[in-house]
Structures are given as structure tokens and as C-alpha cells.
N, C-alpha and C positions, 0 to 999 in steps of 0.2 A: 208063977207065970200065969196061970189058970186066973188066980184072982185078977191080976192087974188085966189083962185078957177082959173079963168079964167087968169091971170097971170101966174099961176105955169102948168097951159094948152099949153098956147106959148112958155115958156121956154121948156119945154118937147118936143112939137113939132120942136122948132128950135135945141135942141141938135142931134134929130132923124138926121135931114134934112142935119145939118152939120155930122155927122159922116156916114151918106149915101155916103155923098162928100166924105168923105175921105177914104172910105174902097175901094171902086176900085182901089186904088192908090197904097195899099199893095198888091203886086203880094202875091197866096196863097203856091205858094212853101218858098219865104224866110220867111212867117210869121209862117210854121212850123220848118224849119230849125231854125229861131232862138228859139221857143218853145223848141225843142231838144236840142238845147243848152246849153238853160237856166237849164233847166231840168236836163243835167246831169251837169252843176255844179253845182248847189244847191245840188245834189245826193251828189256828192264829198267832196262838204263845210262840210255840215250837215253828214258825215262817219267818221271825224275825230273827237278828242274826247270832244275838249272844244265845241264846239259849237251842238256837239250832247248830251253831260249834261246838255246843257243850255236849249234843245228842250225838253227833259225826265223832268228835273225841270219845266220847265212853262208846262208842260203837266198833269204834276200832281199838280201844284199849282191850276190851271182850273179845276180838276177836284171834288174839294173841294169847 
């Protein structure tokens, strides 16, 4: 238990350590531009009618 404990410690620590690495690398204006982007097409997707049935159906299948 100790070991795998202590294994799943250093994987943790090395995901930190690599995504430390890589987040300066994302300037923070494109990572909101693309968030607004994303955001209003999914709005758009999800406004029309097959795929906003499909969001009301699993929403009420979940809630069952």
C-alpha cells in the first residue's frame, strides 16, 4: 500500500511539474479567445433543434 501510495505521489508530482512547463507557453489572451469561441459555438450547436432534444432528453434521462 505504502509503495503504490508513494507511486501515485510521483505521478502526481510529475504531472504538476509538466503542466507547470507548459502553461506559460499559453499566452492568456488566446486561451480566452479560444474559451469564447468555443463557448459561442457550442451556444449555437446546442440552439438548434436536434441537438438541443438531444441535451433536454439526456437531461431528463439523468435526472431519473
Amino acid at each position: 500500500m505504502d509503495r503504490q501510495r508513494s507511486c501515485a505521489q510521483r505521478l502526481l508530482n510529475q504531472q504538476k511539474s509538466d503542466f507547470l512547463q507548459q502553461v506559460p507557453t499559453i499566452p492568456l489572451p488566446a486561451a480566452i479567445g479560444l474559451a469564447f469561441v468555443g463557448g459561442f459555438v457550442a451556444e449555437r450547436i446546442l440552439k438548434t433543434s436536434a441537438p438541443s432534444r438531444l441535451w433536454h432528453y439526456y437531461l431528463t434521462w439523468r435526472a431519473f
